[in-house]
N, C-alpha and C positions, 0 to 999 in steps of 0.2 A: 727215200733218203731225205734227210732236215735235221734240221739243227735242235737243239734241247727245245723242248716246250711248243714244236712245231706241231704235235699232236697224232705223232707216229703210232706211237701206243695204243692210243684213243681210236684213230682209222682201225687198226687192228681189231680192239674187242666190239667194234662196231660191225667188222666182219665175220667175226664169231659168235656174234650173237649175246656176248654179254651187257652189249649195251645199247638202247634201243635208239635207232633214228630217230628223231625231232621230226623229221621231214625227208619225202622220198622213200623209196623199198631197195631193197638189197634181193635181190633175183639169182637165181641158178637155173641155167638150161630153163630159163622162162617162168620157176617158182618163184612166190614167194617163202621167203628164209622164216619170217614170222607165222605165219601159217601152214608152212609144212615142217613141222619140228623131226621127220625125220630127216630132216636133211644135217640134223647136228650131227648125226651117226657117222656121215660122209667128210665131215671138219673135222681134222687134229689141229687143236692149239699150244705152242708151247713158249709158257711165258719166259720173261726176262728172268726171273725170281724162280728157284730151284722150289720143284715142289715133290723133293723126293723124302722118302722114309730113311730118315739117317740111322736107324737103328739097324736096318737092313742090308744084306749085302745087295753088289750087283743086279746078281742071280735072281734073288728074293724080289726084288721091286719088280722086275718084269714077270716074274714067274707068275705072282699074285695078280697082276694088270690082264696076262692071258686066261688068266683062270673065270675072268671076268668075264673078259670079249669073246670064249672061245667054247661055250658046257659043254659041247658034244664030244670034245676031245679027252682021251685020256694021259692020266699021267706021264707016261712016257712022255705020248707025243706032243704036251705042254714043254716038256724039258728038252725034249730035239726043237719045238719051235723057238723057243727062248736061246738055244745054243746056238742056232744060225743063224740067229739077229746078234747076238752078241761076235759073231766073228765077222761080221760084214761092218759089225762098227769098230771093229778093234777092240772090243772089251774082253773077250773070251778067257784070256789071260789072266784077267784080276778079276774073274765074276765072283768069287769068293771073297772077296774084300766087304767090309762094311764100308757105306757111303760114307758114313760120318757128318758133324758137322762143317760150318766154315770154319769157328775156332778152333775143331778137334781133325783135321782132316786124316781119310785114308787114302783118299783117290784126288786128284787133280781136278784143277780150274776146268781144264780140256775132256776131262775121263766125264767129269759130271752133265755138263751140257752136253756131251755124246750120248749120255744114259736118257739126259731128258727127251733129247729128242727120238729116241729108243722108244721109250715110254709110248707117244703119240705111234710110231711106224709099226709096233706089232699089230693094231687093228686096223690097216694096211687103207688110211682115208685119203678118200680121192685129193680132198683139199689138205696142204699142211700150210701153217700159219706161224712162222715163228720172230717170234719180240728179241731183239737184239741178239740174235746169235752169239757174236763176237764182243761182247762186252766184257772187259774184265780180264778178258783172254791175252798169250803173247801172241807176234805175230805167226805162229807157228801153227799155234791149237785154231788161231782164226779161218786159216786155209783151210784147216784139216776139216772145220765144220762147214766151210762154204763147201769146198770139194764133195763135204757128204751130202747136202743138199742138193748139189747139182745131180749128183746121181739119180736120187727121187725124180727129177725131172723127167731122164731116160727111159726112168720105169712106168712116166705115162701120169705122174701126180701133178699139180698144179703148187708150184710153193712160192708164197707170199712170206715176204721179212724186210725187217725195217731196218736200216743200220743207220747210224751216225758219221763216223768218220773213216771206210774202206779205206784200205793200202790198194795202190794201183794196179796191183795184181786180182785182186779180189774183185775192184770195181768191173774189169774185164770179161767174171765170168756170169754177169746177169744179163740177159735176153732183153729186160722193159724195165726202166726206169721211172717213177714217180717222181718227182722233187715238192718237197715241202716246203714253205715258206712260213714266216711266224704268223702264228695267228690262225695256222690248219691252212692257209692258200696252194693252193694246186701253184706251182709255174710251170712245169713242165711234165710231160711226158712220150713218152719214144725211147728210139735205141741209146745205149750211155751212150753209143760210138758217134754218135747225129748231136750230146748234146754242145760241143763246140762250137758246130756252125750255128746252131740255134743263137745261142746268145753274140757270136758275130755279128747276125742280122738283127737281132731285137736291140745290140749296143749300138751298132754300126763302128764297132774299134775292131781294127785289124790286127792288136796284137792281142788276140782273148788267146788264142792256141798258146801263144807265150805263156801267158801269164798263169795257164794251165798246167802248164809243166815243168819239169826239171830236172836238168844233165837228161833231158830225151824222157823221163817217166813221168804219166801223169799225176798229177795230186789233185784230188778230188775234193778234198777239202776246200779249193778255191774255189768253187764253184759258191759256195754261202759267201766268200769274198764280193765277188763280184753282184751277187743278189744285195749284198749288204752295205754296199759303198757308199762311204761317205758323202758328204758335197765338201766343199772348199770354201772358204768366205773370202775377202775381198785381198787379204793379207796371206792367202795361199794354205790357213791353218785349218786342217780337218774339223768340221762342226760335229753336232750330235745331232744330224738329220739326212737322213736314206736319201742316194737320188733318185729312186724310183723307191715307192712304197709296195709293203705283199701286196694291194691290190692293182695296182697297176701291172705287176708283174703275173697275177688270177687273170688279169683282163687278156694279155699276152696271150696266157693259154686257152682261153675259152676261145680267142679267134682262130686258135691253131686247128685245136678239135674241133670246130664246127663243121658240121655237115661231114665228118670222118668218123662219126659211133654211128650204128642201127640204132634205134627201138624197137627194145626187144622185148617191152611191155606186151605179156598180152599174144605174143607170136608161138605158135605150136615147135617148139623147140624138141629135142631130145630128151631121151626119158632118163630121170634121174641115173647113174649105175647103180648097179645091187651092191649091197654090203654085205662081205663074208661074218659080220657078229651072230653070236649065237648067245644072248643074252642066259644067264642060270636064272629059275625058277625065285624066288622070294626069298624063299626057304634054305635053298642052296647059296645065295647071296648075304645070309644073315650067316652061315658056317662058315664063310671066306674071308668074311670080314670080321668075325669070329679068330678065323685060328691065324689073319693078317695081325691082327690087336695082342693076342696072345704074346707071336712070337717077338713082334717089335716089345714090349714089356719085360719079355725075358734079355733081350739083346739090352735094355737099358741097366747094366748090373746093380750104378747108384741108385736108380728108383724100384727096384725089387729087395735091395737091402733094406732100404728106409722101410717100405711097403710093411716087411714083413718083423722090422724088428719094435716099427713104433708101436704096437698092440704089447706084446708080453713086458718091452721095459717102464710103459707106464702103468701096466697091472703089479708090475713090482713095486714104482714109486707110490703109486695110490696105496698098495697094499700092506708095505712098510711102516707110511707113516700114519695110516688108524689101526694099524695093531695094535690094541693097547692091552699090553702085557702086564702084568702087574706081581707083586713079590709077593710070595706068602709068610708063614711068619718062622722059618726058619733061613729067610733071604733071597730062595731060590725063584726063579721067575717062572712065570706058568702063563697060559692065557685059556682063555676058554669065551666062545664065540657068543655065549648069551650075554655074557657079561659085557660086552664089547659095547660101548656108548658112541661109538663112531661108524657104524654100521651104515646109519642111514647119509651120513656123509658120504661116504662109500658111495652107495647106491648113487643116490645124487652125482656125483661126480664122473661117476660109470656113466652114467645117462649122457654127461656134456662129450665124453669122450668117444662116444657111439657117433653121436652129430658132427663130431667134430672131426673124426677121423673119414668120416664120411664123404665129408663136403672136401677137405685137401685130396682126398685120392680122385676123387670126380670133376672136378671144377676146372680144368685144363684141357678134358676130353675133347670136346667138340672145337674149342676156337684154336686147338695145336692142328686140327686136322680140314681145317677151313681151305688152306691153300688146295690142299689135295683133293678135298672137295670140291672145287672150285674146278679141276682137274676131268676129274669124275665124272662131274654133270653133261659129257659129252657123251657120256654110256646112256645116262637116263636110268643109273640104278634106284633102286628103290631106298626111301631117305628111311621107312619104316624098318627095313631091315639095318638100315647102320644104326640105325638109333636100339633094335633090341641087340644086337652083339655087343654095345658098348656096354646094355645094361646086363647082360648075362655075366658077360668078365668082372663088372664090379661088384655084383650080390656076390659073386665066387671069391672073389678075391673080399670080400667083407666078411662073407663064412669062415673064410681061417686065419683074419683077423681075430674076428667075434669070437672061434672057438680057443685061440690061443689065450686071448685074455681073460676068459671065463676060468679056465684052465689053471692057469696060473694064480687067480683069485682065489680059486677054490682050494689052492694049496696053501696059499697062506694064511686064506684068515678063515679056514675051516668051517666053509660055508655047508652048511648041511641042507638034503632035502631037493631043494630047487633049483639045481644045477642046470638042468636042461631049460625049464622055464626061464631062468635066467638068461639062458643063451640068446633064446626067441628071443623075450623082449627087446635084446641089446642088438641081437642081428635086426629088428625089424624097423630100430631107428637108423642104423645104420645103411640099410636100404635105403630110406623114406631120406637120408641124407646126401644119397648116389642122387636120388631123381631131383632131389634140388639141387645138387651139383650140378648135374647137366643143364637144367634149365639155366642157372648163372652162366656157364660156362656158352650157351647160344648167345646169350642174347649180351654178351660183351664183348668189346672189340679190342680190349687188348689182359693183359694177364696180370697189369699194376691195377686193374678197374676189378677186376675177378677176386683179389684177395683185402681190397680196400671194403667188398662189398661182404666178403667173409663175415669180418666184427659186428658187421649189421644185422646181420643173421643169425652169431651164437647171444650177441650182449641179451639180446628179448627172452634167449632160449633163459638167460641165466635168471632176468628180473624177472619174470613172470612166471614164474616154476612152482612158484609160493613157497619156496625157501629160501633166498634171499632177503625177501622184503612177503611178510606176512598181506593174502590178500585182502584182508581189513585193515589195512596201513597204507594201503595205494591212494591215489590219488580219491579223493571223496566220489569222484562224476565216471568212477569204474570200478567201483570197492562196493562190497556189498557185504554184509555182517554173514547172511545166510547162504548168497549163493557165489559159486565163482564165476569172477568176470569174463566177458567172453574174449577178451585178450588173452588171458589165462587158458581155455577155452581150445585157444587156436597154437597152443605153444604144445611143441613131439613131445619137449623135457615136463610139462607136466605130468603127459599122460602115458607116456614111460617110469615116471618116477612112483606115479600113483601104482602099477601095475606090478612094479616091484617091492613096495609096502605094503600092499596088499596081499601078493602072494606070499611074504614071510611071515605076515601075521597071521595069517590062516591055515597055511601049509606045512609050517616047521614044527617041531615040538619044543623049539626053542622063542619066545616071542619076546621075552625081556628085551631083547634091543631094538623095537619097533614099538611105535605109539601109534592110532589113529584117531583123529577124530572128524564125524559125520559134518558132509558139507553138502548142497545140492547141487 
């Protein structure tokens, strides 16, 4: 327990391992934590920060969490295991519900942080670790998840959690106490129930149990009161200085504990417990996280709408306005696709839209699924396998982008001949536009950086295409009369665009609307 910034949080991922000691080892039953990484197996950590799949129901999050921890199991018995966790925490009821978000919600402040810590208790780890249970909560839903913490204890697990400001009720049902002081200072620890006489003796004031309570209950809260007390100056007015500082109050405790821990460095202690995980193969891990991506994409209706309508209504607007139709000479209007002087505009523009649709479907992937990741890494799943399910669903979902807008091309501006080659080309920028998505999408930390970095990435596609800005018109010190520059060179939309110039000039029996000329 401590006050904001006391560095509860920070103790926490120090003890699960996300964050490395400076100095000293963190030990279990006589390991070290750092050098025996399976001991992360035996850790459940569940943060402050919901890190569940809002597209999903109840059901689905835990379903797909056991499908992880558990290969050897079948179907069923994934959904009988997932159903008797759910009725032990009270969810069974609304396991059909979607999560939702905070702004969109389905299920409660209360329902959510029951599913989180769900989350962590299907792969049933010795240690659970939870960051602010009660945050956010009424006092209702706080009970309800102390009370379900306390049960894990019964069942033999070790749980660690940090809170801020318990209701007296609450403060009642933990075992051992830590107190935090600012600055990360230890001042106390032992029973809550022992910590009144403590600070009696260390104040030497008889009315601390007072000043602890009220109408008979205690408030917990005064406990950082009294760690944090003023002095008085000469005129009786409260200053802005501690009468005891967190070190003084660190020194407190370092005399309490002395000579009351073992070291346990180094001592032949108990052997780790075994962990019931049954991790899936690679291969099975890339199909879970596979048809996990899928079904969250279909749960999201706005982003499979958009997904699937931005290909065909820009093959219409592209396709619209270079149809150039023309009158004959009795007024009526005809068009005919050789004649078409807009063609390679066309093409051109096909090309930015391949990149470009590329890069917004992909560029979100990885930094929306960070938390969860973050999650995850207590499994020790394989990053090679999330990494190809993301890319299988987006070359899939780029194929019937790609096919639809081909499609629809082909019907307006009565593309002859090269229909399928056309498709390749455009499906293979629109690939090559997924895997640079994903790379933007790691290596940014938030989603205003992600699409600011977009423009940087199509503007080059645009300049350097050599239709634009002719490449003997660039800059002198990257322009070259004979050959193309190797900026040029290293742009998808050149050699995309080259690729489908080439193939109408060669292929069609129409060629009037394509010109080439020889460059090295």
């Amino acid at each position: 327990m401590g006050g904001s910034g006391s560095g509860k949080t920070t103790l926490l991922n120090i003890l699960n391992g996300n964050i490395k000691p400076q100095k000293g080892e963190l030990l279990i039953n006589g390991k070290n934590f750092v050098s025996h990484q399976e001991i992360k197996s035996l850790i459940g950590y569940v943060p402050q920060d919901d890190s569940l799949i809002e597209e999903l129901t109840i059901f689905e999050n835990l379903y797909y969490m056991s499908r992880f921890c558990y290969s050897g199991l079948t179907k069923s018995e994934h959904t009988e295991l997932v159903n008797n966790l759910l009725i032990e925490i009270d969810l069974f009821e609304v396991k059909d519900l979607k999560v939702g978000s905070m702004l969109n919600k389905f299920i409660s402040g209360g329902q959510r942080k029951r599913l989180n810590i769900a989350l962590e208790l299907i792969r049933e780890p010795q240690i659970l670790l939870v960051d602010e249970p009660t945050s956010g909560l009424s006092s209702a839903d706080a009970e309800r998840i102390i009370y379900l913490l306390a049960e894990q204890v019964t069942k033999g697990r070790l749980v660690i959690t940090n809170i801020h400001q318990p209701s007296s009720d609450i403060f009642k049902l933990f075992d051992k106490l830590i107190l935090l002081d600012k600055g990360g200072y230890p001042a106390y620890e032992g029973s809550p129930a022992e910590v009144f006489e403590y600070f009696r003796q260390k104040t030497g004031r008889i009315d601390v149990f007072k000043s602890f309570t009220k109408h008979g209950y205690f408030i917990p809260e005064e406990i950082f009161r009294l760690l944090e007390e003023k002095k008085l100056d000469d005129y009786g007015e409260i200053v802005n200085e501690r009468i005891r500082e967190p070190e003084e109050w660190h020194q407190y405790y370092l005399n309490e504990i002395k000579g009351k821990r073992k070291d346990v460095a180094g001592e032949s202690l108990r052997e780790l417990p075994m962990t019931n995980l049954q991790k899936p193969n690679r291969l099975k891990q890339t199909g879970i996280y596979f048809s996990r991506n899928f079904k969250t994409k279909l749960g999201d209706y706005q982003y499979m709408l958009i997904s699937l309508l931005i290909a065909p209504v820009l093959a219409i607007i592209l396709g619209y306005f270079t149809k150039n139709t023309q009158l004959n000479e009795a007024g009526n209007a005809y068009y005919l696709f050789s004649t078409n002087e807009n063609i390679p505009s066309f093409f051109f523009m096909s090309v930015i839209v391949s990149l470009f649709i590329g890069l917004i479907v992909s560029a979100e992937e990885i930094i929306d699924d960070k938390k969860l990741l973050l999650r995850e890494s207590f499994l020790s799943l394989s990053k090679s396998a999330y990494l190809h399910s993301k890319i299988f669903f987006l070359f899939l979902l780029s194929f019937i982008q790609t096919a639809l807008y081909v499609v629809l091309s082909i019907i307006i501006l009565k593309i002859p001949d090269i229909g399928i080659k056309l498709f390749l080309i455009l499906f293979s920028l629109s690939c090559f536009a997924n895997i640079l998505g994903l790379v933007i999408s790691a290596l940014m930390r938030s989603v205003i950086a992600i699409y600011i970095t977009i423009p940087l990435i199509l503007i080059p596609q645009l300049l350097l295409s050599g239709v634009v800005v002719d490449y003997e018109d660039l800059h002198y010190s990257i322009s070259s009369p004979r050959y193309t520059p190797v900026a040029g060179d290293l742009m998808a939309s050149r050699w995309g665009l080259e690729a489908l110039m080439v193939e109408q000039f060669k292929n069609t029996s129409t060629k009037k609307c394509c010109t080439l000329s020889k460059r090295k």
